[in-house]
C-alpha positions in Angstrom: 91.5 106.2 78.5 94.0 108.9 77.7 97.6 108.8 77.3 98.7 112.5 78.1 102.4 113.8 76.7 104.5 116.8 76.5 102.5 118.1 79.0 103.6 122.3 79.1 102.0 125.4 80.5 102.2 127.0 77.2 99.3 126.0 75.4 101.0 126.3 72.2 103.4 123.3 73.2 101.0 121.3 74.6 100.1 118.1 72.6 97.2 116.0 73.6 97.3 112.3 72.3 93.9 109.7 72.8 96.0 106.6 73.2 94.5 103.1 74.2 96.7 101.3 76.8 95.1 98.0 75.2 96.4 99.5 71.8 100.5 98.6 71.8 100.8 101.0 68.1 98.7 103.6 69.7 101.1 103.8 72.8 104.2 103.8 70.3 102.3 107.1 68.6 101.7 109.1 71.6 105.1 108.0 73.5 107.2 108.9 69.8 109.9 111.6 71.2 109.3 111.8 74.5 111.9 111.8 77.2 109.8 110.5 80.2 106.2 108.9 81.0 104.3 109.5 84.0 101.7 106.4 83.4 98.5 105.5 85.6 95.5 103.6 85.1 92.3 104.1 85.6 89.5 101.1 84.6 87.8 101.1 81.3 84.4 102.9 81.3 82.5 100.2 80.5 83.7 98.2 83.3 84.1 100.9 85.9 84.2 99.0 89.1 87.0 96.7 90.1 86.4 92.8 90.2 88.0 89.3 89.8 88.6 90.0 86.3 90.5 93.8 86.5 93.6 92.3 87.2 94.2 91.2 84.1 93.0 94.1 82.1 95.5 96.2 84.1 98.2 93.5 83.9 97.8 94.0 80.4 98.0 97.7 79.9 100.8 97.7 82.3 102.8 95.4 79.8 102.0 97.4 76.4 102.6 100.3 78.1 105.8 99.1 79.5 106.9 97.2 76.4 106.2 100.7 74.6 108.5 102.9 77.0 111.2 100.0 75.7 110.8 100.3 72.0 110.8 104.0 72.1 114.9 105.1 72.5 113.9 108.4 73.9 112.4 107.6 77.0 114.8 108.2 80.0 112.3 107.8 83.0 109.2 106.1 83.6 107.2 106.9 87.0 104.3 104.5 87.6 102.0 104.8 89.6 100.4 102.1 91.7 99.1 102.2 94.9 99.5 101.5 98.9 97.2 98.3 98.1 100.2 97.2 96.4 102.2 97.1 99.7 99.8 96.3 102.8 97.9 93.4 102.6 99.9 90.2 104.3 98.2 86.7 105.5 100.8 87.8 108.4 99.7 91.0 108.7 99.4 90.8 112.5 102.8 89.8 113.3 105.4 91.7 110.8 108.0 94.2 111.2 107.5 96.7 113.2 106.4 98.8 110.6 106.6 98.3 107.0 107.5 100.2 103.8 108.3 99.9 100.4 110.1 96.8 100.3 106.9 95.0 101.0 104.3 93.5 98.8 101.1 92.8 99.0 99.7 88.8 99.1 98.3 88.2 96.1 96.7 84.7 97.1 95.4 87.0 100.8 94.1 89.5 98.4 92.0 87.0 96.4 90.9 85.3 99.5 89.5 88.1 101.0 88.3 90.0 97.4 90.7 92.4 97.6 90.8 93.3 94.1 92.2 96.4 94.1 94.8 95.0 95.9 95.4 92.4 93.3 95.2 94.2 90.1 98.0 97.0 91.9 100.4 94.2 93.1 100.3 92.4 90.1 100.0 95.2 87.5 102.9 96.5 89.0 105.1 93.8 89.5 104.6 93.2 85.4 105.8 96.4 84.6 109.2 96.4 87.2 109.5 92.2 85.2 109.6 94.3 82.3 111.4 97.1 82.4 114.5 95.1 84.4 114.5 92.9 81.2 114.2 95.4 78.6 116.3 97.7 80.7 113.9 100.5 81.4 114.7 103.1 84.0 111.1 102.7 86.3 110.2 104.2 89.8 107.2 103.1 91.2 105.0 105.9 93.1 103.1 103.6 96.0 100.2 106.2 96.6 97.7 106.3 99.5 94.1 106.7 99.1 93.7 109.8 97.1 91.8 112.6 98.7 89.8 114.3 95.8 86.3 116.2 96.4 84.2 113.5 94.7 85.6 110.5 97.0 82.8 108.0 98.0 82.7 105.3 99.4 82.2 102.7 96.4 86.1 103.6 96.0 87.9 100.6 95.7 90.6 101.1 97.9 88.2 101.7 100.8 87.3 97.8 100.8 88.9 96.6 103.8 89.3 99.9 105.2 88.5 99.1 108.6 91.5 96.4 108.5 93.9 99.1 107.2 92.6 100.9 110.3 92.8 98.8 112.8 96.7 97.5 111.2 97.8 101.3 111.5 98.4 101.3 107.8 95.6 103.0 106.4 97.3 106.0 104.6 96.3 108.9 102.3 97.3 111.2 100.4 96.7 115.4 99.0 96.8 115.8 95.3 99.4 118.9 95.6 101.5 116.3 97.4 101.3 113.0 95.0 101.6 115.5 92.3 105.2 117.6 94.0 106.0 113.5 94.4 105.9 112.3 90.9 107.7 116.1 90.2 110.8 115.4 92.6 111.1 111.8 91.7 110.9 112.2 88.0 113.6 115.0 88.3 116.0 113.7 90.6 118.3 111.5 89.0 118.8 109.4 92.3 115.7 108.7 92.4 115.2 104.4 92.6 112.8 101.4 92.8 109.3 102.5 95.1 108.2 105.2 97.1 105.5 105.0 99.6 103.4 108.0 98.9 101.3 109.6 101.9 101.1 112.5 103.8 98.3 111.4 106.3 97.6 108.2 108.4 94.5 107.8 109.7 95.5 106.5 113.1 92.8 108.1 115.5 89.0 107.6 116.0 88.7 111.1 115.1 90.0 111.0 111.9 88.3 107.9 111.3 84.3 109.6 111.9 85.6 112.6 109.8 86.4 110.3 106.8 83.3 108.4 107.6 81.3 111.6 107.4 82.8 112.7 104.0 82.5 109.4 102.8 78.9 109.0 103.8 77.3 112.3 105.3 73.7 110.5 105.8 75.2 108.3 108.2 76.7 110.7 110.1 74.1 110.0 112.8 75.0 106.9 113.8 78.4 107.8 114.2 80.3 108.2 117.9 79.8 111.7 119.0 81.5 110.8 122.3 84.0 113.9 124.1 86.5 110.7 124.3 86.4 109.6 121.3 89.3 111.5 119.5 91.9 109.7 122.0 91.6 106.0 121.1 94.9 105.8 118.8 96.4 103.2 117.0 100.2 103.6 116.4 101.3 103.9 112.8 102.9 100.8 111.3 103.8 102.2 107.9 106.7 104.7 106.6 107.6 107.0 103.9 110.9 108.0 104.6 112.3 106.7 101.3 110.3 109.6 99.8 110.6 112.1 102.5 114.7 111.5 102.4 114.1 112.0 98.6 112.1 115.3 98.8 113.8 117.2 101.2 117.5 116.1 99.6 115.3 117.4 96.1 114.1 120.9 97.6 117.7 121.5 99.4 
């Protein structure tokens, strides 16, 4: 795992740091004279696949990591980013709010019932780091991203387990790169900017979406899909927002 700083678009400036997240003097290294962090995590490569036991790696990079952006008096923002999974999952999940949003957090003890891992290791990785940087007064926004739509997505991705829950809840969210990565941009810059963002710029909501993710997901299964003429009108209303962030965007472009 990599630790990447002073990121520039001249290559002469840019400065490229192999840091260990499990390695607190390796953090304090790569973090020495920088003025802001943009931290995520991605699991260990040899233990690639979330289970009962990523939570606490995560847990634990989250605090060194954290701890680090406390010792080190240049840091002025840290943007961490977690994930939807962090938000969503409720043993009340039928009968909440009419919609929810940041304020929410996942349950941990529903996540473990159900082996929702990622779910767990998100929620509790980053309620560590917000524990921390209140007490060591670090100024933290959380970035509370969808599913990330990349070209290699499959379905062994984490987030997809309970998928057709998120569905059928209306809270099954996802999100562009160019958009999570104008997001971590405007709420880095703008010095409003507070506490966590719901990141997302798609909900899938609609049979149709849901066969065209199934199809990129899994193209051999394709077949077995619903190739109905009605299909595309079964909707499910949306029960999720993002207008912390959108408020925050278009008050940043303005």
């Amino acid at each position: 795992e990599n630790l990447f700083n002073g990121i520039s678009a001249d290559s002469n400036k840019l400065k490229i740091f192999e840091s260990d997240p499990f390695d607190y003097h390796s953090i304090i290294d790569a973090l020495r004279g920088c003025s802001g962090l943009f931290y995520t995590f991605e699991p260990p490569l040899d233990q690639p696949n979330y289970d009962e036991y990523m939570a606490d790696v995560e847990v634990r990079a989250a605090h060194n990591v954290l701890e680090a952006c406390a010792q080190t008096e240049t840091i002025d923002k840290v943007v961490f980013t977690s994930s939807a999974t962090a938000v969503v999952w409720r043993e009340d999940r039928k009968t909440i709010e009419p919609e929810i949003d940041e304020i929410h957090w996942s349950d941990v003890n529903f996540c473990r019932k159900f082996k929702l891992w990622h779910g767990i290791s998100k929620t509790l990785s980053e309620k560590t780091a917000w524990a921390l940087a209140m007490d060591r007064g670090v100024n933290m926004v959380s970035i509370n991203a969808g599913l990330l739509m990349t070209h290699d997505l499959t379905i062994k991705h984490p987030y997809l387990r309970g998928a057709a829950e998120m569905y059928e809840d209306g809270v099954f969210v996802t999100v562009d790169l160019g958009f999570l990565v104008d997001t971590h941009i405007c709420v880095y810059e703008d010095v409003s900017s507070f506490g966590r963002y719901l990141c997302f710029n798609h909900t899938i909501n609609t049979q149709h979406d849901a066969v065209q993710l199934a199809q990129k997901l899994a193209p051999t299964a394709s077949s077995s899909l619903p190739q109905s003429d009605d299909y595309g009108k079964i909707f499910i209303e949306q029960k999720i927002s993002n207008k912390k962030l959108n408020k925050l965007m278009v008050d940043f472009e303005a």
